[in-house]
ZAMARGU-4260 file (C-alpha; in steps of 0.2 Angstrom, whole numbers, plus 5000, padded with zeros to 4 digits):
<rodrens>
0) 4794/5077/5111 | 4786/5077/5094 | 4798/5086/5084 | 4812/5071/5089 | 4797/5060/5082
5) 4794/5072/5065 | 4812/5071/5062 | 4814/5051/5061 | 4798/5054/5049 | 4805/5065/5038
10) 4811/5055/5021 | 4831/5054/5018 | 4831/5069/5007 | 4826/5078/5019 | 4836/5075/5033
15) 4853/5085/5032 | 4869/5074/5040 | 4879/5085/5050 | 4895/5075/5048 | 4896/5077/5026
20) 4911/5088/5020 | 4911/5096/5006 | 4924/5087/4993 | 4932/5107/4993 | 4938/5104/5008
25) 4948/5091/5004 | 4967/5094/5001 | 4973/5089/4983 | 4986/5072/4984 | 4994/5078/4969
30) 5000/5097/4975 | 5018/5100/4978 | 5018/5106/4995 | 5006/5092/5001 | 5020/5079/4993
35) 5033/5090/5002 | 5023/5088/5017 | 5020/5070/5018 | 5037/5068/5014 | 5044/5079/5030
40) 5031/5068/5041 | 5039/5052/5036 | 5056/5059/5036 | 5054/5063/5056 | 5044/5047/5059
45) 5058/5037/5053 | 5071/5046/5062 | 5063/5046/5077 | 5060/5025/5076 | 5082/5026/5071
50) 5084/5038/5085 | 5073/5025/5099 | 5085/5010/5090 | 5100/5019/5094 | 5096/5024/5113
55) 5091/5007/5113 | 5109/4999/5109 | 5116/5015/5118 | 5108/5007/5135 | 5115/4989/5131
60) 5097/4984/5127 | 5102/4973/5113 | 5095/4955/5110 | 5076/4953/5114 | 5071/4971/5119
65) 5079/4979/5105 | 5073/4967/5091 | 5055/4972/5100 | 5058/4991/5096 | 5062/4987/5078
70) 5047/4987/5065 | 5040/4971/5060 | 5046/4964/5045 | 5034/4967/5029 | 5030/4954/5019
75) 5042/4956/5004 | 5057/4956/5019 | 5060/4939/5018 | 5075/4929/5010 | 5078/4929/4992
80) 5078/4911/4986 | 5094/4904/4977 | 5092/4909/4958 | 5106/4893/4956 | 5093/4880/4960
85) 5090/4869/4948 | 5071/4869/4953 | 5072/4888/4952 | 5078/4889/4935 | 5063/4874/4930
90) 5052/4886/4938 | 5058/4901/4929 | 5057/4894/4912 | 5040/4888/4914 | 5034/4905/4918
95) 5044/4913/4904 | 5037/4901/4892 | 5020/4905/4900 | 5023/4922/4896 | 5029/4922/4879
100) 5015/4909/4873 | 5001/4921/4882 | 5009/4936/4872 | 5011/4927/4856 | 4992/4921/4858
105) 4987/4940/4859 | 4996/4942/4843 | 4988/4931/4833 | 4971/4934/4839 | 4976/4953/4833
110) 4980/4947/4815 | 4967/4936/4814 | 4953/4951/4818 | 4964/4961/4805 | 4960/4950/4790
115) 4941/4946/4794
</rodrens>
């Protein structure tokens, strides 16, 4: 009973947390075979997601159930929007013009620190 109580009193340094690894352990992100290895992971996830679409269609499951099986869309997945517009092009010139006037800000602030 009193050692459970001396160990809440001991300070944080001297309490040792059983869960910390050392960052040896770690594997490196930026080894070959770990890319190689990430990549074969993903490789079979996706086939196996292709592999339940297909049975899926194969079964005549099209429709509901087999838009449910799909992934859900990202968030970049959605429709383009028409680059004709007129509104569109306003848009686009405006942020070019943005753009360039930010850029040519920049350059004069870097000539004027130049001659002072």
């Amino acid at each position: 009973y009193t050692s459970s109580i001396s160990y809440y009193r001991m300070s944080e340094a001297e309490q040792v947390p059983e869960a910390a690894a050392p960052a040896e352990d770690l594997p490196d992100l930026n080894d070959p075979d770990m890319e190689n290895a990430a990549l074969k992971i993903q490789a079979r996830a996706r086939g196996m997601a292709d592999r339940k679409r297909v049975d899926a269609i194969k079964e005549g499951k099209e429709g509901a159930d087999a838009a449910a099986d799909q992934p859900a869309k990202a968030e970049g997945d959605e429709e383009l929007p028409d680059l004709n517009d007129p509104d569109m092009e306003n848009a686009a010139l405006k942020i070019q013009a943005r753009a360039r006037g930010m850029a040519d800000r920049k350059r004069v602030d870097a000539i004027k620190e130049g001659k002072e």
